[in-house]
N, C-alpha and C positions, 0 to 999 in steps of 0.2 A: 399528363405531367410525369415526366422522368424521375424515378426514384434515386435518393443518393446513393452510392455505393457505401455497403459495410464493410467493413471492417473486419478479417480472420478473427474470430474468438482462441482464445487459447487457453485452457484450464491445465493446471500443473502444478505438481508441488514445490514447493518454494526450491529445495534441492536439487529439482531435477533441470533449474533454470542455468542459464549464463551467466556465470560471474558475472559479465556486463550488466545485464539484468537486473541481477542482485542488487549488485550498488547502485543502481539508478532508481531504484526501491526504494535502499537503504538511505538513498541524498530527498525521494519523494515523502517519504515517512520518517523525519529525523528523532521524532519520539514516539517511537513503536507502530506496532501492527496492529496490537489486541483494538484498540478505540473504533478505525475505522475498518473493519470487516462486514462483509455484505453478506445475505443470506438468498439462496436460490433453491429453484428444485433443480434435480439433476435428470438423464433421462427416466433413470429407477423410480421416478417420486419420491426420493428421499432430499431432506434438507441438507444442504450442504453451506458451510460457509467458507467466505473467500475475500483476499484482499485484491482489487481494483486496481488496475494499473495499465494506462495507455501509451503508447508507443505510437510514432507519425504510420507504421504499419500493422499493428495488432492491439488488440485488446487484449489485454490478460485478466485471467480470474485464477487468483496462485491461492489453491486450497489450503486451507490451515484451521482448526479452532481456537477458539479463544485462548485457549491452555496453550496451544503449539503457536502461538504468537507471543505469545510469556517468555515459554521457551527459549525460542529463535534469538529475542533478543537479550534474553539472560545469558544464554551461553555465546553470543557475538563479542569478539573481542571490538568491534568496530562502534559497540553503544556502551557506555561507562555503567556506572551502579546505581544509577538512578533509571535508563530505560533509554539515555537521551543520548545521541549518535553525536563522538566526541570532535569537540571545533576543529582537530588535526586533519580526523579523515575527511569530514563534509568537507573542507578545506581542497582536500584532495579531489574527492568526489565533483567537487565541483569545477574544477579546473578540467576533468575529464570530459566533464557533461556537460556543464554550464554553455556551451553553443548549440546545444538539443533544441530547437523550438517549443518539444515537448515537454522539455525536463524543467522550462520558463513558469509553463501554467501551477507545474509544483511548487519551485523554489520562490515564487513571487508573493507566495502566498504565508511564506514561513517568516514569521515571528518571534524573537528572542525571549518576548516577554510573553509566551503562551501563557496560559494559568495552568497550571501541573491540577489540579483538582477537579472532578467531573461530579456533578449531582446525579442523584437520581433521574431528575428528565433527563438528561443526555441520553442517557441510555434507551428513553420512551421515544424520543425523536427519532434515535436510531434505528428502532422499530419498525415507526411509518414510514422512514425513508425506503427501509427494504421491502412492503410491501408493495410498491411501485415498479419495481424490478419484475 
């Protein structure tokens, strides 16, 4: 049985990406980074965490911690004062993007009326999610 082909992995830090990139990021995750970050070992055996993001050609794993996803979109003029990526740009964003195939499975899935509030289990769930990685 013929194996599927994978996928270039590509690990990088958020900066060292494509503007294009970026924004297709910043349109896939329109209220931040810090929630959905994955945790991996790297070749060193050290843990490393990173945010997830697929492309019709690569995978990315765009290193950051939790702090440096705070960061990223604290200091982005392109997400307002709450964390949330403002109706003007995704607007734009979306006009760039929005015929990505890829960029579908993101934006399809994004909801107005998120709930801004996370419990304690989100965070547990988040756990055993990355344990599977």
């Amino acid at each position: 049985m013929p194996t599927a082909p994978t996928k270039p992995r590509v690990i990088k830090d958020y900066d060292k990406l494509e503007v294009k990139i970026q924004e297709q990021i910043k349109l896939a995750y329109p209220y931040g980074f810090s929630e959905d970050l994955i945790r991996y070992t790297d070749k060193a055996g050290k843990y490393v965490s990173a945010l997830p993001f697929e492309t019709d050609e690569r995978y990315f794993l765009v290193r950051m911690t939790y702090a440096e996803a705070l960061v990223l979109v604290e200091d982005d003029e392109d997400y307002d004062d709450d964390g949330n990526l403002k109706e003007g740009v995704k607007d734009d964003y979306e006009g760039k993007y929005g015929d990505l195939d890829y960029m579908n499975e993101y934006t399809s899935n994004d909801d107005d009326d998120k709930d801004e509030s996370k419990s304690d289990n989100d965070e547990d769930d988040k756990d055993e999610e990355d344990d599977k990685d």
